[in-house]
N, C-alpha and C positions, 0 to 999 in steps of 0.2 A: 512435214516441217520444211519450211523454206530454207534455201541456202542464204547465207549472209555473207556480203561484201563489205571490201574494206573502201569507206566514202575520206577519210578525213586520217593527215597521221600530225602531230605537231610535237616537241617536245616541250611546249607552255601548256601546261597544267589549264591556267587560267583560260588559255585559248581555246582548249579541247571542250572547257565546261560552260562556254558559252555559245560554242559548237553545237555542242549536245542538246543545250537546252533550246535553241533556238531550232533544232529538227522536232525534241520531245512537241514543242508549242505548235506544231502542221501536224500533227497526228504521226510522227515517223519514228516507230521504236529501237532505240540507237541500245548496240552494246557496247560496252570501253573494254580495252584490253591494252592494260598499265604496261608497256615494256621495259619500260624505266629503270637502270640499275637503281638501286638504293641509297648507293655511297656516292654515288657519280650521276646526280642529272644531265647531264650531257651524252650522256651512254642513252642511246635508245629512245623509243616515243612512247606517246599516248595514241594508241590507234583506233578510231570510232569506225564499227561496224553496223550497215542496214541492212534491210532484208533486201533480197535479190531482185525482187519488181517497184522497188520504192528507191532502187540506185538511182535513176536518172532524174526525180523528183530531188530528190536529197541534195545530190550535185549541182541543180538550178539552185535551189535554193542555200546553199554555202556561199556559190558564187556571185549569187547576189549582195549577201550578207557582207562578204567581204569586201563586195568594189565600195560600201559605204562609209 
């Protein structure tokens, strides 16, 4: 099993899930790990994880995503 890095951290919910879906949609199997207080969204992220040889694919492709 491959190691997985941390590509993307946001605390927008919405940001994170159109993060995610735009790596799922290149073939890039992303995991979410909520760190979110509960009571307090302000406390903490949403942090998307890739696998370890798809990091620097991923990273073009956020960055792209993002200068648009």
């Amino acid at each position: 099993m491959s190691a997985w890095q941390k590509v993307f951290a946001t605390r927008n919910l919405a940001e994170a899930s159109i993060v995610q879906g735009m790596l799922e949609e290149n073939n890039i199997p992303v995991q979410v790990m909520n760190r979110q207080d509960s009571s307090y969204l302000n406390f903490g992220d949403i942090e998307l994880f890739v696998p370890d040889h798809l990091l620097s694919t991923a990273r073009q492709l956020i960055g792209k995503g993002l200068l648009n």
